[in-house]
Backbone as CSV, one residue per row, in Angstrom:
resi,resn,N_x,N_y,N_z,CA_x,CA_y,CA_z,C_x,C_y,C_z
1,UNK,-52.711,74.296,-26.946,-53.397,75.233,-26.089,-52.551,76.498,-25.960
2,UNK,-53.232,77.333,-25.472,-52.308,78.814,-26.028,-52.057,79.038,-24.775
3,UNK,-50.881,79.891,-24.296,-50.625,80.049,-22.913,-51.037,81.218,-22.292
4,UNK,-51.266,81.314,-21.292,-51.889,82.883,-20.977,-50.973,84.039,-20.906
5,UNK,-51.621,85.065,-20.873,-50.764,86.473,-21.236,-49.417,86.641,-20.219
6,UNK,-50.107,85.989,-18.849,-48.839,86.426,-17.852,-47.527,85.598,-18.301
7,UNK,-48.107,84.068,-18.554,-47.112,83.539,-18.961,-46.613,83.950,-20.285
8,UNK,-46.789,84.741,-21.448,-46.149,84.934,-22.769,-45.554,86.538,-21.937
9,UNK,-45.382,87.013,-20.753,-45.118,88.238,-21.043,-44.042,87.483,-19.936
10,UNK,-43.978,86.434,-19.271,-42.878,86.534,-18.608,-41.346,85.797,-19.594
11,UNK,-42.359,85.072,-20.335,-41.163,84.083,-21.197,-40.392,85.142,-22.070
12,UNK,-41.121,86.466,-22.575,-40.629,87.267,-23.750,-39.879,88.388,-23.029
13,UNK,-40.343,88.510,-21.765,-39.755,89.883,-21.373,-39.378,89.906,-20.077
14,UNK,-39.073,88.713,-19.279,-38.962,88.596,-17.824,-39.910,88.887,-16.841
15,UNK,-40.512,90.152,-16.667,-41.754,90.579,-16.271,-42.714,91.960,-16.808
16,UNK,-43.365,92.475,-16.094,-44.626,93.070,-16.699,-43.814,94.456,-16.662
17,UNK,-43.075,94.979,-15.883,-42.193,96.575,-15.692,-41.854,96.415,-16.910
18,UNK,-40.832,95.563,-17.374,-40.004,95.627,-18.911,-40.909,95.897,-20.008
19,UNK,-41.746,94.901,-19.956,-42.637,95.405,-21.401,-43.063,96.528,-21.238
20,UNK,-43.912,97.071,-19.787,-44.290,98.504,-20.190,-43.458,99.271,-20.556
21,UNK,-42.338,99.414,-20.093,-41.238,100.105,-20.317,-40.561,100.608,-21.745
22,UNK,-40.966,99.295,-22.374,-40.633,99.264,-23.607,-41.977,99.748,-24.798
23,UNK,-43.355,99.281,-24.321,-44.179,99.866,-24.964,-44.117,101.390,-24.578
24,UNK,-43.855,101.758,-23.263,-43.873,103.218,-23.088,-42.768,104.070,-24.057
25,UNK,-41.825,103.318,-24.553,-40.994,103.906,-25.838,-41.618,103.850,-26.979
26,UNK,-42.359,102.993,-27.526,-43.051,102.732,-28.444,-43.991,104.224,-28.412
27,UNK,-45.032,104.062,-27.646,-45.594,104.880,-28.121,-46.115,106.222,-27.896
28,UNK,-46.949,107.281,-28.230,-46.185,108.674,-28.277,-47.068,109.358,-26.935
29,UNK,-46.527,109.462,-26.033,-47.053,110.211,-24.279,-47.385,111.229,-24.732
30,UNK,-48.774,111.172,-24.327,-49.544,112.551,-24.037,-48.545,113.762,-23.841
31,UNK,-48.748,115.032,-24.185,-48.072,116.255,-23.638,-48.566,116.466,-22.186
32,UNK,-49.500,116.191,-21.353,-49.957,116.145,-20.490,-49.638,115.694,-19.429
33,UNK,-48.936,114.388,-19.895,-48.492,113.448,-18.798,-47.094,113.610,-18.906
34,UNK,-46.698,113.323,-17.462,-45.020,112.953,-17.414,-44.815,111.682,-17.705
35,UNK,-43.363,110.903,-18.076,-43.407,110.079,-18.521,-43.557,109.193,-17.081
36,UNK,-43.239,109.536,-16.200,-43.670,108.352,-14.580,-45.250,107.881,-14.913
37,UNK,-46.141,109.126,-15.273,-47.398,109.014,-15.175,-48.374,108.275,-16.003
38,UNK,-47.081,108.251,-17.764,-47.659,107.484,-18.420,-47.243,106.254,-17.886
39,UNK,-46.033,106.078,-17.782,-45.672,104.293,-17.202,-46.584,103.563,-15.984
40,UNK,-47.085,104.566,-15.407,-48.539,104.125,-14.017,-49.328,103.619,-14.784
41,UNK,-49.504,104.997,-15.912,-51.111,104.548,-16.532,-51.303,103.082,-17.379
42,UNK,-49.910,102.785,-18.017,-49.227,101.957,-18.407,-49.454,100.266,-18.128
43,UNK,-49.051,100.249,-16.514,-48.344,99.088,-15.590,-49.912,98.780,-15.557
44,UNK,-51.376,99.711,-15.578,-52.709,99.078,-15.279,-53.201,98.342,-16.141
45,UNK,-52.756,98.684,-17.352,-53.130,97.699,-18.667,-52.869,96.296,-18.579
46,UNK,-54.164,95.733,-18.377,-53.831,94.198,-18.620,-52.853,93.484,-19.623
47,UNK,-52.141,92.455,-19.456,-50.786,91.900,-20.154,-51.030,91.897,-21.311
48,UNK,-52.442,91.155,-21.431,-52.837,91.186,-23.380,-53.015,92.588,-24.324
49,UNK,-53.643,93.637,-23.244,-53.402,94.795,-24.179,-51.996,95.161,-24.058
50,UNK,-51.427,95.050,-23.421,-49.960,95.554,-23.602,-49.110,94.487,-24.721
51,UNK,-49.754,93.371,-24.678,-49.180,92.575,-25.558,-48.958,92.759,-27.220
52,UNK,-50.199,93.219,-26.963,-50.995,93.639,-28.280,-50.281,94.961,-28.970
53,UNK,-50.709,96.219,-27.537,-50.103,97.182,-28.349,-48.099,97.129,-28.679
54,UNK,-47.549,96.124,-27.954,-46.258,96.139,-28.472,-46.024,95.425,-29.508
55,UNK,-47.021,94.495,-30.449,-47.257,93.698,-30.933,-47.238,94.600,-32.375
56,UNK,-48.328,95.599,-32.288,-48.725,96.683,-32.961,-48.015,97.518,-33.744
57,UNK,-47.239,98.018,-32.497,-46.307,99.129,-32.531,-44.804,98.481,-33.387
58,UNK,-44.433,97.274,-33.062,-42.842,97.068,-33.613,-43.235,96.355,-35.016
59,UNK,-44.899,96.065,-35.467,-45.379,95.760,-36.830,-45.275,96.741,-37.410
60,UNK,-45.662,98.234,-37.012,-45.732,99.370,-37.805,-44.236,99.700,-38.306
61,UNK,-43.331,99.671,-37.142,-42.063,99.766,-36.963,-40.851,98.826,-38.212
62,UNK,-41.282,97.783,-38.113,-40.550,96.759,-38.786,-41.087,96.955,-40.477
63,UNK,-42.653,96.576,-40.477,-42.846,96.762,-42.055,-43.045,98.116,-42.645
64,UNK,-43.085,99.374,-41.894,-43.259,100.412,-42.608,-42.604,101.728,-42.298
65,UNK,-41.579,101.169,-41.514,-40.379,102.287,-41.048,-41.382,103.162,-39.995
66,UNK,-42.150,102.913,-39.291,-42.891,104.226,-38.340,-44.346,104.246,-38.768
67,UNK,-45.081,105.048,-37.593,-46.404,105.502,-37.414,-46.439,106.185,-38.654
68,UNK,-45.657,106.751,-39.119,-46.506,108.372,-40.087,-46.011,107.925,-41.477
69,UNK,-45.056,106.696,-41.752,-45.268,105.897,-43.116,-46.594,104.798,-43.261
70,UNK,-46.922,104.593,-42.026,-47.692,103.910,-42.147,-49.465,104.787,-42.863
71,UNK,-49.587,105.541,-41.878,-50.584,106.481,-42.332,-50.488,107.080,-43.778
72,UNK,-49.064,106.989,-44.352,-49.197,107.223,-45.773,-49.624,106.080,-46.502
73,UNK,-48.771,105.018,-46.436,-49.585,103.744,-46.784,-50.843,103.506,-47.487
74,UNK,-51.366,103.781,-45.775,-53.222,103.591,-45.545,-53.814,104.657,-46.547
75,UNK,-53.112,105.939,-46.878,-53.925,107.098,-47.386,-53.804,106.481,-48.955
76,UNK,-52.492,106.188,-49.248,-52.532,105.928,-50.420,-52.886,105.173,-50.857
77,UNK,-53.536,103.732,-50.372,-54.552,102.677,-50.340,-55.665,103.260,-50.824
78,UNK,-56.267,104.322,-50.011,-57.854,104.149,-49.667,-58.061,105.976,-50.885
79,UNK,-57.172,106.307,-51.091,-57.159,107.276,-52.052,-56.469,107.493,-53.302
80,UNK,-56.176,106.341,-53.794,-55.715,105.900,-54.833,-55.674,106.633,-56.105
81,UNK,-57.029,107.512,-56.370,-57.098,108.394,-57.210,-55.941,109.572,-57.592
82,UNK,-55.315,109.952,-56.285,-54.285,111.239,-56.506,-54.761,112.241,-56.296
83,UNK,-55.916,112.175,-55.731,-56.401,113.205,-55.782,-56.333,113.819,-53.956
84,UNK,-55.525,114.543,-53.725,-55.075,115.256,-52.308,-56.668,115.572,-51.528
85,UNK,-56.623,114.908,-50.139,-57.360,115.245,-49.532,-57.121,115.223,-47.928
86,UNK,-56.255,116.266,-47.807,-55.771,116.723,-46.311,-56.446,116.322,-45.146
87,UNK,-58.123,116.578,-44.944,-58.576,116.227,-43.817,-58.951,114.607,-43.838
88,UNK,-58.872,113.924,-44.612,-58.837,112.497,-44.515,-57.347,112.057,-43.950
89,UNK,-56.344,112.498,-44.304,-55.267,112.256,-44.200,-54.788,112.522,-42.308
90,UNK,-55.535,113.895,-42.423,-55.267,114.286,-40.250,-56.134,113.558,-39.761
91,UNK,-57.461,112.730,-40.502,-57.886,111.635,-39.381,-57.717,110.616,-39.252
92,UNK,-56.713,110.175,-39.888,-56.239,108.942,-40.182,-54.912,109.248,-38.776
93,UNK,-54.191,110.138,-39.097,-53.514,110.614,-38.405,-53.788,110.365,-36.951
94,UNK,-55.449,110.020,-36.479,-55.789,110.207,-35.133,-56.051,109.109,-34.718
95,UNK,-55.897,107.660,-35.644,-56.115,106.665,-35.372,-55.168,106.094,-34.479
96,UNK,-55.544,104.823,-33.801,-54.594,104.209,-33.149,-53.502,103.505,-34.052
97,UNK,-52.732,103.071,-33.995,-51.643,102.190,-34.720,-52.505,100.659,-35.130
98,UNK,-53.241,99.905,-33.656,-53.212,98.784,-34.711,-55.003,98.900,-35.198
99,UNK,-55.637,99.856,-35.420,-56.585,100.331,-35.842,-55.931,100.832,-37.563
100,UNK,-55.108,101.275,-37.409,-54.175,101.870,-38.928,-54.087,100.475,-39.623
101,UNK,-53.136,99.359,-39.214,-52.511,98.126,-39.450,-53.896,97.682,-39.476
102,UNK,-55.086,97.411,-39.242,-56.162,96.578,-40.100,-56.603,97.511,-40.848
103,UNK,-56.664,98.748,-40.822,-57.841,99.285,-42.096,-56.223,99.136,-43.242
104,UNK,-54.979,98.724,-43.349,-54.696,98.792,-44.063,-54.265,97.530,-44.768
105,UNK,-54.891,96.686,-43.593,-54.957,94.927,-44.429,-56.393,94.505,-45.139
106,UNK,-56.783,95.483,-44.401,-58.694,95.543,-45.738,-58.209,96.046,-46.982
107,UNK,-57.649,97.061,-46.879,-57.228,98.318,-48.025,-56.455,96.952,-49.079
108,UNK,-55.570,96.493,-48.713,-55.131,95.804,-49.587,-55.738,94.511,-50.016
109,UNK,-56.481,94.230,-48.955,-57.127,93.185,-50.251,-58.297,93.717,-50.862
110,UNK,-58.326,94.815,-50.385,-59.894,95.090,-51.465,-58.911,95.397,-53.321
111,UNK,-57.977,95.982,-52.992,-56.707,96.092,-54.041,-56.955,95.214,-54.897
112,UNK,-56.444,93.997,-53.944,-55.615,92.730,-54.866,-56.922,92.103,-55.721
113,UNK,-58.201,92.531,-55.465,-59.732,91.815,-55.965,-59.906,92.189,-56.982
C-alpha cells in the first residue's frame, strides 16, 4: 500500500517548510514575486504537487544537467530533421518541466520504433 503524501514528505524531508524551501530553489520565481511571496504561494500546494514538482525538477537536474538542456533534448527529438525552427523551440521553452520530461519520453520512444 502506498503511503500518503504527508507521510512521504515527512520521512524525506522532516516537514512541509523544507521541501518548499527546496522546491522554491528548484524552480524559477516569477519577476513579480518576492521570494517570501513565492514560498506562501508555495507552502499552499498540496504535498503531492510539491512532491511531484521536486520530483520533476532534480529529474531534469540529474539526467540532463538543467531546464534549458533539457528543452534542447526535447527540440532535438521532435525536430530531428536539422532543420532550425526558433518559434517551436521558445514554446517549448514555456513549458512546465515535468510537461518537458513526458513529451520527451514519447519523443523517444516514438525514436526507438
Amino acid at each position: 500500500m502506498n503511503k500518503a503524501p504527508l507521510a512521504l514528505v515527512n520521512e524525506k524531508f522532516g516537514n512541509k517548510k523544507t521541501l518548499v524551501d527546496k522546491v522554491a530553489t528548484l524552480l524559477q520565481r516569477p519577476s513579480s514575486e518576492t521570494r517570501e511571496q513565492f514560498k506562501a504561494r508555495l507552502s499552499r500546494l498540496p504535498n503531492l504537487k510539491l512532491l511531484r514538482l521536486y520530483n520533476a525538477e532534480t529529474m531534469a537536474k540529474e539526467k540532463f544537467g538543467g531546464r534549458s538542456k533539457l528543452v534542447d533534448a526535447v527540440y532535438t527529438l521532435a525536430r530531428s530533421s536539422g532543420k532550425v525552427d526558433k518559434p517551436y523551440k521558445n514554446k517549448l521553452a514555456t513549458y512546465t518541466t515535468p510537461r518537458l520530461l513526458d513529451l520527451h519520453r514519447r519523443l523517444s520512444k516514438r525514436t526507438k520504433k
